[in-house]
C-alpha positions in Angstrom: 20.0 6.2 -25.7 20.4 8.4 -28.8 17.4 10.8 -27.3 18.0 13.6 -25.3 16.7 14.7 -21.7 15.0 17.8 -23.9 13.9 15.4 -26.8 12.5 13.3 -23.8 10.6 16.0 -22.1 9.1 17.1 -25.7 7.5 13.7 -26.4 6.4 13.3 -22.3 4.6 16.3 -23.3 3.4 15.6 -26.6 1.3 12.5 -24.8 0.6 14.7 -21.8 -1.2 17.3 -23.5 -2.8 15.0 -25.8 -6.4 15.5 -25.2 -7.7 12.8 -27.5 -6.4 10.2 -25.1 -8.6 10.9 -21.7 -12.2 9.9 -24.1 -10.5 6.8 -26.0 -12.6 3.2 -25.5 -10.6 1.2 -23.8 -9.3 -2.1 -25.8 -8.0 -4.6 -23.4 -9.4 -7.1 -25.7 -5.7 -6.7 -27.6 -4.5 -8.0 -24.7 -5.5 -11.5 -25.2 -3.3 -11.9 -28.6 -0.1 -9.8 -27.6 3.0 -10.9 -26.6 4.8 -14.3 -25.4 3.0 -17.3 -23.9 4.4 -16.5 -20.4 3.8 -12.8 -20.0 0.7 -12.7 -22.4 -1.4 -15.7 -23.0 -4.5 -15.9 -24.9 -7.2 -15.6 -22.8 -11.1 -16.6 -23.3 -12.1 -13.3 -22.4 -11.4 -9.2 -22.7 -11.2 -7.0 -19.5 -13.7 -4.8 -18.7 -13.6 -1.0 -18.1 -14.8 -1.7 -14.8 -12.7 -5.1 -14.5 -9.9 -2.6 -15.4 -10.4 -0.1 -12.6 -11.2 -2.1 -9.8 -8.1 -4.5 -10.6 -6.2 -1.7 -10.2 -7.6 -0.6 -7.1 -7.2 -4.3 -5.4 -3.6 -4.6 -7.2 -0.3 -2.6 -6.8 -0.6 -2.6 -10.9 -2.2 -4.7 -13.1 0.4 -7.0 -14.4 0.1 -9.3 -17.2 -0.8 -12.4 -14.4 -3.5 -10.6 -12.8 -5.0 -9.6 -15.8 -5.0 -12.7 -17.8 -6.5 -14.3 -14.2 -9.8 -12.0 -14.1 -9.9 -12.6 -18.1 -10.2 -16.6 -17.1 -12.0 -16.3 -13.8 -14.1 -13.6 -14.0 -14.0 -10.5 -11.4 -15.7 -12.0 -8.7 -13.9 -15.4 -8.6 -11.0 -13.6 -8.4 -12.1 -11.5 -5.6 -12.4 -14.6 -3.4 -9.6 -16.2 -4.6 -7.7 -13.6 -3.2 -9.7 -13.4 -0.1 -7.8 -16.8 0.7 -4.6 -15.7 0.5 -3.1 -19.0 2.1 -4.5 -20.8 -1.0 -2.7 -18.7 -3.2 0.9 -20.4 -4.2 3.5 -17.5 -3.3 6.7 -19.2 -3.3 8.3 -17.6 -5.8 8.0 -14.1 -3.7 8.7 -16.0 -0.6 12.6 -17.2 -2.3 13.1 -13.5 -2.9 12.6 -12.5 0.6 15.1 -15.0 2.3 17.6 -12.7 2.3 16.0 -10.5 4.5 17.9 -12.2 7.7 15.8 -9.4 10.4 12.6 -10.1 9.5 11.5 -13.0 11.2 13.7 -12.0 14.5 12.4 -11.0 17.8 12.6 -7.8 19.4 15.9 -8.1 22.0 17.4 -10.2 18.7 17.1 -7.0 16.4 18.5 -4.8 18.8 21.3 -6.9 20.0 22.3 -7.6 16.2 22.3 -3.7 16.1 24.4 -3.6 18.9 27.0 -5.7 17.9 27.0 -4.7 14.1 28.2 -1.3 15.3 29.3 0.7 18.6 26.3 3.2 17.9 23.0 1.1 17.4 22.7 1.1 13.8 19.0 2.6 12.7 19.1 2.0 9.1 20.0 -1.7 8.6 16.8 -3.1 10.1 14.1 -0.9 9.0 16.1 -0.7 5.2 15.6 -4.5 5.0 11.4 -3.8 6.3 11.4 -1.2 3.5 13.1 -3.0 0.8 11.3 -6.2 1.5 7.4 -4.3 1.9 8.5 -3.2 -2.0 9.6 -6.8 -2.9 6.3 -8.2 -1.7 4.4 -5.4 -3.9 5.6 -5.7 -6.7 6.2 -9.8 -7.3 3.3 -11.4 -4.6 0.7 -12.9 -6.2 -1.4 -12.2 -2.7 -2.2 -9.0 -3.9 -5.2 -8.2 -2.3 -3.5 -9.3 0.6 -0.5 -6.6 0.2 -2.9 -4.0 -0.2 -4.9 -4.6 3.2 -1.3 -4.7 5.0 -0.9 -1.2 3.6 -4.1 -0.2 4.5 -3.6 -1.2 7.8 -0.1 0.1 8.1 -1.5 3.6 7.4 -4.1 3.1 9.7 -2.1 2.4 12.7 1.0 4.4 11.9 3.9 4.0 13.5 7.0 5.8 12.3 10.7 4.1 12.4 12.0 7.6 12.8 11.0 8.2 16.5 13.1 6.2 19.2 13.2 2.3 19.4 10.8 2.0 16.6 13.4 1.3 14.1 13.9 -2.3 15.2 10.7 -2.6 16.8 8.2 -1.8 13.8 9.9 -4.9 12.1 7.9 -7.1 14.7 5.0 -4.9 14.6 4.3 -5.4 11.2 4.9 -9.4 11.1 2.8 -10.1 14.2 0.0 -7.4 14.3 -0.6 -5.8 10.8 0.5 -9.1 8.3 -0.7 -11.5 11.0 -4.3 -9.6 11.1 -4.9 -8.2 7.7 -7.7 -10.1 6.8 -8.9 -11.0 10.0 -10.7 -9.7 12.6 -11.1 -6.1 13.2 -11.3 -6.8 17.2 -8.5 -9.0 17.3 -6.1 -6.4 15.2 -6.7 -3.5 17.8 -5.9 -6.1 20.6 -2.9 -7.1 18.9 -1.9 -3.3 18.2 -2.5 -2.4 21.6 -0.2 -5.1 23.0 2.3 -4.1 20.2 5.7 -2.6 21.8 6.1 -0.2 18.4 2.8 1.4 19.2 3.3 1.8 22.7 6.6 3.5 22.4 5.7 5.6 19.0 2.5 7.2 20.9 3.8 7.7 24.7 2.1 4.8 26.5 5.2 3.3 27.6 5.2 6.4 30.0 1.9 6.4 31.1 1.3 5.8 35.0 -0.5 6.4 37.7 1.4 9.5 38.9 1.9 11.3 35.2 -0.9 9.6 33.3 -0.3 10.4 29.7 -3.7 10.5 27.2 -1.6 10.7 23.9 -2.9 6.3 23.0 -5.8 6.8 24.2 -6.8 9.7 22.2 -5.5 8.4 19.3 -7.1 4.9 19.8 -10.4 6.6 19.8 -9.9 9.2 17.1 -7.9 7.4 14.3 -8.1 3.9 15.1 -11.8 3.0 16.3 -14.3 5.8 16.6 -13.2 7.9 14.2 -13.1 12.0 15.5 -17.3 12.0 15.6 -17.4 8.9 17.1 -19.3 9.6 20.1 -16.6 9.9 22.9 -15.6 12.6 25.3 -12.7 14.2 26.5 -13.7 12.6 30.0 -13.8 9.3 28.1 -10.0 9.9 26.8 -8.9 10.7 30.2 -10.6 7.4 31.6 -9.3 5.0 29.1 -5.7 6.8 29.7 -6.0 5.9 33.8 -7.1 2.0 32.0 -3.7 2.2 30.4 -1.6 2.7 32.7 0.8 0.3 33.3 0.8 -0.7 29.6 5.1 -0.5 28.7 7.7 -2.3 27.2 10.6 -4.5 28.5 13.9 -2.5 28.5 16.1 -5.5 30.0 15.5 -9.2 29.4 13.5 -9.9 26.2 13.9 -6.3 25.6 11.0 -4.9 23.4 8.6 -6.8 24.7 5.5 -5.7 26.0 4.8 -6.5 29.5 2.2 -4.9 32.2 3.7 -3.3 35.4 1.0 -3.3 38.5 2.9 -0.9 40.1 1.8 1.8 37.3 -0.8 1.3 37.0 -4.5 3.3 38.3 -6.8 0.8 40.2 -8.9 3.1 41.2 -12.6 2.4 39.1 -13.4 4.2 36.1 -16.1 5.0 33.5 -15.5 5.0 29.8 -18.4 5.2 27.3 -20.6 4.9 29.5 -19.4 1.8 30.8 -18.4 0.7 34.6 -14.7 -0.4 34.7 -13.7 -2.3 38.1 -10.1 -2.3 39.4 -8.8 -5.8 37.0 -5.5 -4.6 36.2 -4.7 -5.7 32.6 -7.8 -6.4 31.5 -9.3 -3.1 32.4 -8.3 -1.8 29.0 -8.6 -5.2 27.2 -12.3 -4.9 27.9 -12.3 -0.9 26.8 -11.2 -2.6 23.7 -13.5 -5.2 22.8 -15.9 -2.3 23.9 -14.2 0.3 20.9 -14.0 -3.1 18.5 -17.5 -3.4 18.3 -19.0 -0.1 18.8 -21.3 1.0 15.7 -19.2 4.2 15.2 -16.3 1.7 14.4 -18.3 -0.1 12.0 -18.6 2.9 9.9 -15.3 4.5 10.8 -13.5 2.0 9.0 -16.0 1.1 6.8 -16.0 4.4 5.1 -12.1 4.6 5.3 -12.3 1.2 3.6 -14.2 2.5 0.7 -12.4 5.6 0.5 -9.4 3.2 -0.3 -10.3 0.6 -2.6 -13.0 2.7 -4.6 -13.5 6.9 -4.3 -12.3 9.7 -2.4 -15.8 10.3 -1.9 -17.8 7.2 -1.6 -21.3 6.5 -1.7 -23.0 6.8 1.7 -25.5 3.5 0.5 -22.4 1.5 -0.1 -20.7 2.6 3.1 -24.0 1.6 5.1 -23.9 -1.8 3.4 -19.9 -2.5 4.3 -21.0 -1.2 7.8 -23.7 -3.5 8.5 -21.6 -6.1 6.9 -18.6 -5.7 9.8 -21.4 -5.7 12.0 -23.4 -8.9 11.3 -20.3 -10.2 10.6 -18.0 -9.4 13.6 -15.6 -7.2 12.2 -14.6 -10.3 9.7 -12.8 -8.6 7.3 -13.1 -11.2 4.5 -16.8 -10.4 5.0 -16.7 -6.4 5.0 -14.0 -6.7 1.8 -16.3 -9.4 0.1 -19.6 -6.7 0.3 -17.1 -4.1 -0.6 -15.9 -5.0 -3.1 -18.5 -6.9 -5.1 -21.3 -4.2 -3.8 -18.4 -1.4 -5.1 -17.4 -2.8 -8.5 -19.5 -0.6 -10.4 -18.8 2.6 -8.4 -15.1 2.8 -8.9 -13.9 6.5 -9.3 -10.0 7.5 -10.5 -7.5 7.9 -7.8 -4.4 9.9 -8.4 -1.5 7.3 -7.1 0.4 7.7 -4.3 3.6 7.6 -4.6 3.9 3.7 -3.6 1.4 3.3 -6.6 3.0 5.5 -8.9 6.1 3.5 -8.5 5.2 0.1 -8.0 2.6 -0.2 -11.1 5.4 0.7 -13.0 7.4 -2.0 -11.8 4.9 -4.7 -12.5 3.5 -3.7 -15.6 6.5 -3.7 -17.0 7.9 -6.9 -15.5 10.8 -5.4 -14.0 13.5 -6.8 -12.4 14.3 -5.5 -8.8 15.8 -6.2 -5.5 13.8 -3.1 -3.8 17.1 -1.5 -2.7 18.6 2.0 -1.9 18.3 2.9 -6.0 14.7 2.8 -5.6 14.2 3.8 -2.2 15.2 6.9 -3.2 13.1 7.8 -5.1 9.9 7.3 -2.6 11.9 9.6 -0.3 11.8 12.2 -3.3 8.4 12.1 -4.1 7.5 12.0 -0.3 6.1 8.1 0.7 9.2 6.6 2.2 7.8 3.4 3.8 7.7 3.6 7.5 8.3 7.7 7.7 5.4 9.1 8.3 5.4 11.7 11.2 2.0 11.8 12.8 -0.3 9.2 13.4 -2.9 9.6 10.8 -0.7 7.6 8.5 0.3 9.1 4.8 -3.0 11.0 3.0 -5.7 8.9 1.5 -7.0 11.8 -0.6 -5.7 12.4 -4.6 -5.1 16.2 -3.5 -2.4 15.5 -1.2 -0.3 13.7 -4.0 -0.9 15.9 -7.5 1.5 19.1 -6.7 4.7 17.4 -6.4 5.2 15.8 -10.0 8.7 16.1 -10.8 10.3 13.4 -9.1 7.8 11.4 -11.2 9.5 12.6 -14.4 12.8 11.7 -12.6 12.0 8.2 -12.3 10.4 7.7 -15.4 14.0 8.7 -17.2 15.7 7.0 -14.5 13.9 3.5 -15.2 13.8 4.4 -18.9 17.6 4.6 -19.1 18.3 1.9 -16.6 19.7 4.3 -14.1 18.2 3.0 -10.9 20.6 0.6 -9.4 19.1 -3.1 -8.8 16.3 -2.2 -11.3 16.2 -3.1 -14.8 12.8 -3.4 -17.6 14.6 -5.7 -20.1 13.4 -3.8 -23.3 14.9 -6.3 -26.0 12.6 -8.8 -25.2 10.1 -6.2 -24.2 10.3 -5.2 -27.9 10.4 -8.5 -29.1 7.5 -9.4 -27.0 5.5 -6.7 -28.4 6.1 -7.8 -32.2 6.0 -4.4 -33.5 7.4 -3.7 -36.3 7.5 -0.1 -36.5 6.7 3.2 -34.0 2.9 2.9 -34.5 3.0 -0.8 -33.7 5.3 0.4 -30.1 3.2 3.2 -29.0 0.4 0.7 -29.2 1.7 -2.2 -27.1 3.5 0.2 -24.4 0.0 1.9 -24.3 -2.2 -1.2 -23.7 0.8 -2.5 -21.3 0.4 0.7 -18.9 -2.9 2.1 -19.5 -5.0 -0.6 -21.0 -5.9 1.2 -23.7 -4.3 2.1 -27.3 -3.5 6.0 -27.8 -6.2 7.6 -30.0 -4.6 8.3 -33.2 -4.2 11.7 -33.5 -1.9 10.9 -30.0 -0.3 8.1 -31.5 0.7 10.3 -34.7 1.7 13.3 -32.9 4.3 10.8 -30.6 5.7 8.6 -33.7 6.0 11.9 -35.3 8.1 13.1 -32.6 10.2 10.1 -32.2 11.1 10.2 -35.7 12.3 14.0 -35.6 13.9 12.8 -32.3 16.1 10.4 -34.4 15.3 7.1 -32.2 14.0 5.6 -35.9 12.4 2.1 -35.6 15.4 0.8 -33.3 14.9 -0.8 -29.6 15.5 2.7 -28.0 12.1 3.3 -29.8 10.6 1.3 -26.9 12.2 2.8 -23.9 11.6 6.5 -25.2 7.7 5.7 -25.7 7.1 3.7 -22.5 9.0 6.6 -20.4 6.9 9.6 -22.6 3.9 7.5 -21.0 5.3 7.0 -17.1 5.4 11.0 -17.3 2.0 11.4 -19.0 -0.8 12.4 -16.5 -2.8 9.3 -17.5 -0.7 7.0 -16.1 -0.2 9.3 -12.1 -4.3 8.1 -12.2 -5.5 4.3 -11.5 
């Protein structure tokens, strides 16, 4: 590129401090005549404001696909078309992810092929391939809806690859309890998460026995995955559940990492938790604690709440929150149901979110139609800006809130050059036929499509002439490296850290 770092940091700052650009009108009507047939059909219709927001609440981005969809369908069509996942023709995500050989393995397979790959068990191999696929399926699945419930869930019960035998064993975790449930049943997800080997080990349980009983689950089963911290349960009630536990461990031998119940561990003397009589029944003494947490109404607006906080303000409505509540309630914990009242309930009450890092990154990705294989050259940089997948330390999964994310901006910066000057290996934004596509024929005509492509909106024009007017000192002229310049100036912006 003929720009320098300085010249890039002048024009990044020239649309940063732009204040012309936060009170713009948005114009996603432009979208419907832009570009080629395959990245930007005409469409019958214009995105809303609100269409705009809440698709990119209930997307990792809103790429060209997605956009064009709601434009034909309409919000709320599109909403249950992605409620049915399985309906939804993935294959082309599904090709990409075949070479990703540890991700349909079982537990003793992943740690044998550790193992034998190296004399030390090798932690990186399998959880890299988890990581690198989970990016892959953001940025190119067309289940979107779908991807963002499996994070939501994988924050919710956190489990960290970093501590002991969850580096091989989070890779089953997160095909059998958080993909396999993510739109299912909220009871049948905490069963499946409390049978699940990764959780056991990650929060202590596979120690817990009769003669050393250890609360660490149980708390955390109450407090961050059911109940929420005013939930209605009691110290006495954590203690209980713990003595239910018991028992609960993990195969170290034969079909290592499996989970497996040891009557020799476990308490059979009775207990009481919530209230509730719990006879000596081995195994199913905490199955039935379960399916008692599942359904409890404190769990109805635990995660309904956390729900909303997700998919549409860091402070939600309580009304709307009561509505998703009583929704999980009539409907079981059906998450299709709670998601569908949600969501359609929510549409008008969408608030900005600062992006996460995950967001930040993969938005980027998509609405630029980049080209990636999820790798080391982009794992990095979710390391540097403090979301590596799978890494978070304590069990309340990475921070929901936009405060957490907003002091730590420079790695942002970093990445926008980085993608910019196609410095990030595996990762490229074809610009020549992004420029092409765009049909502009000089800087005003750039800044304009690179604006509607990442914020959905044109620059105001006192914006716009303050950037072309900085290109041009900057000597980029009307030549492709126009394009790359612009759309990096715009990564960095603050508008584009907010979705």
């Amino acid at each position: 590129m003929t720009v320098s770092r300085r010249d890039f940091l002048k024009l990044a700052s020239l649309v940063a401090g732009s204040t012309a650009l936060s009170s713009c009108t948005p114009a996603y009507a432009y979208l419907a005549r832009l570009g080629q047939p395959d990245l930007y059909p005409t469409a019958s219709g214009a995105l809303s404001q609100e269409e705009w927001l809440l698709l990119g609440r209930l997307s990792f981005g809103p790429a060209p696909a997605e956009r064009l969809r709601v434009a034909e369908i309409g919000l709320s069509a599109w909403i249950e078309e992605q409620l049915a996942p399985d309906t939804i023709d993935d294959s082309t995500c599904e090709l990409r992810l075949r070479e990703f050989r540890t991700l349909g393995l079982s537990a003793q397979d992943l740690f044998d092929l550790s193992d034998k790959l190296f004399e030390n068990q090798d932690r990186e191999r399998v959880p890299n391939e988890l990581r690198q696929a989970t990016l892959v399926r953001q940025v190119f699945s067309r289940r979107q809806l779908y991807e963002r419930m499996v994070e939501f869930w994988s924050d919710h019960f956190n489990i960290s690859a970093e501590k002991g035998d969850c580096f091989y064993l989070k890779t089953v975790d997160d095909r059998e309890v958080v993909r396999a449930h993510a739109l299912g049943r909220f009871r049948e997800l905490v069963q499946a998460s409390a049978h699940s080997p990764a959780m056991l080990v990650y929060l202590d349980n596979q120690s817990n026995n009769r003669e050393a009983p250890n609360e660490n689950y149980a708390r955390e089963l109450m407090e961050l995955h059911t109940l929420g911290v005013e939930g209605g349960y009691t110290q006495e009630d954590v203690m209980e559940f713990a003595r239910c536990l018991t028992g609960w461990t993990v195969k170290e031998h034969f079909w290592r990492g499996d989970f497996t119940f040891k009557p020799e561990l476990h308490d059979d003397g009775a207990k009481t938790v919530l209230g509730m009589s719990v006879e000596p029944q081995g195994q199913s003494e905490a199955e039935s604690v379960l399916e008692r947490l599942a359904a409890h109404p404190s769990a109805a607006i635990f995660i309904s709440r956390k729900l909303a906080r997700h998919f549409i303000s860091d402070n939600p409505p309580d009304g709307l929150v009561q509505r998703t509540a009583q929704a999980f309630t009539h409907s079981g914990g059906d998450m299709r149901s709670v998601l569908r009242t949600l969501l359609l309930d929510g549409a008008g009450m969408v608030e900005p979110k600062f992006k996460r890092p995950v967001d930040f990154i993969v938005s980027a990705l998509r609405q630029l139609d980049a080209h990636t294989d999820g790798g080391s050259g982009l794992q990095a940089f979710f390391g540097r800006m403090g979301q590596r997948y799978f890494a978070w330390p304590t069990p309340d999964g990475y921070p929901e809130r936009s405060e957490a994310w907003q002091g730590n901006l420079m790695p942002r910066w970093q990445f926008a050059l980085a993608l910019a000057r196609d410095e990030i290996k595996g990762t490229r934004v074809d610009f020549p036929a992004m420029l092409e596509t765009s049909h502009a024929l000089d800087i005003e005509s750039a800044i304009d499509w690179a604006a509607l492509c990442l914020l959905g909106t044109p620059l105001a024009a006192t914006a716009r002439g303050e950037l072309s007017s900085a290109l041009r000192t900057a000597g980029t002229g009307d030549t492709p490296e126009t394009i790359r310049v612009v759309i990096a100036g715009l990564l960095a912006s603050p508008y584009f850290q907010w979705r």
